[in-house]
N, C-alpha and C positions, 0 to 999 in steps of 0.2 A: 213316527206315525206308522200304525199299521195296514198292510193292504194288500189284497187279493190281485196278484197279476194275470193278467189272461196271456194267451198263446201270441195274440199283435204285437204284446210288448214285448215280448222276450225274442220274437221273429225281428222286429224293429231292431233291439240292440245287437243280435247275431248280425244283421245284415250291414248294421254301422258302429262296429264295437268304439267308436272315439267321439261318437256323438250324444246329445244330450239324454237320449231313453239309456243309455249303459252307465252316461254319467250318475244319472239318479241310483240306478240300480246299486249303484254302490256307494250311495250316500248313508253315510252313518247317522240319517234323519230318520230312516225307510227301514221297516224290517218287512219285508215280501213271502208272502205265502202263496202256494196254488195247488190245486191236486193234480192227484199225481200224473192223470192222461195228459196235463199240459207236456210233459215229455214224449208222448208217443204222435200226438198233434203235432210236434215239433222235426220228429221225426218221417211224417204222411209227407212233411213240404222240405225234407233235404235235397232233392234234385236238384229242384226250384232253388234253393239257399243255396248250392253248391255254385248253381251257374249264377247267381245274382253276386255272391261274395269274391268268386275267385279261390276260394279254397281249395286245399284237397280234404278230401275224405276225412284222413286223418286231423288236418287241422281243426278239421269243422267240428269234429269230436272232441277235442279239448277247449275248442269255445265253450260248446254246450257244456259241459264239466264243468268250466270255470263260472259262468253265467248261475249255473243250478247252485253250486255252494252256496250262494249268498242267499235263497231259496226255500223255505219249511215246505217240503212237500208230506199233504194228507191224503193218507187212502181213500176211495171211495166208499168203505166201510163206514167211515168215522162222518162223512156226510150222508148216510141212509134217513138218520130222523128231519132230514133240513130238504131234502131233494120234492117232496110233494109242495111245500110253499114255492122253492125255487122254481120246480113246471109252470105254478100259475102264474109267478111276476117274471121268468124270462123273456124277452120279447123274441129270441132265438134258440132254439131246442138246441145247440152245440153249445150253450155256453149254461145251460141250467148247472153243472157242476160247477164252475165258478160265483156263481148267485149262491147256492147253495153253502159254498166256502164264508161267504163273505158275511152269510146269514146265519152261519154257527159261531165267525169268529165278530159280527156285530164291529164289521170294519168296511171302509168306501173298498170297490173293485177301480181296480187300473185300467183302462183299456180306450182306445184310441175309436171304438168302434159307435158311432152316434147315435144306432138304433139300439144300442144299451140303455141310453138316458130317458128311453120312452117310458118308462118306470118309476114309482117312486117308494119303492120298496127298498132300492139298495143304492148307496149314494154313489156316482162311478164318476172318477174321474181323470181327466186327459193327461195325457205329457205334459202339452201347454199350461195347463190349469194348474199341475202339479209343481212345474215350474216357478211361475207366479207365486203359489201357496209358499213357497220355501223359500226364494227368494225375499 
């Protein structure tokens, strides 16, 4: 199954790399895509990650690394023709680049966040849901 991860999920499994959102992640079911600010998002909240995980610095850079490989990252280039549909069905201007991914690649978004599903443009769905679906 294909599918657009947002910046929750990949914050979720950095912060619980042996719980269920990292298990999926690297379920041989799942190929995961996101663009590419999902890395720089990820980066705004390393404080935050640093003191929630316990890491150092360094560890927490080879999380990210290891989490990303499993990851197709697209430029923002390559969603220019998809970003005006994306503005009108986002229900969050922070997340219009991932609608935008998920509405060139015509695949569900992943994300944990409930005011995504106020939409029905783009099919998004939870850990839990995810879950259950592959299970």
């Amino acid at each position: 199954m294909d599918l657009v991860v947002d910046a929750n999920i990949v914050i979720a499994a950095l912060i619980s790399p042996t719980g269920h959102t990292a298990d999926l992640f690297f379920s041989l079911l799942l190929s995961v895509f996101a663009p590419e600010l999902l890395l720089a998002e990820v980066e705004e909240h390393k404080k935050e990650l640093l003191q929630k995980t316990g890491l150092s610095a360094k560890d927490f850079k080879q999380l990210v690394a290891f989490l990303s490989r499993d990851i197709r990252f697209f430029p923002t280039i390559e969603l220019l023709p998809f970003l005006p549909k994306a503005k009108e069905v986002s229900p969050d201007p922070d997340d219009v680049a991932y609608f935008a991914l998920a509405l060139k690649l015509r695949c569900p978004l992943w994300s944990n966040d409930k005011l995504l599903q106020s939409q029905a443009a783009v099919k998004v769905i939870s850990t839990a849901e995810l879950l259950k679906l592959l299970s």
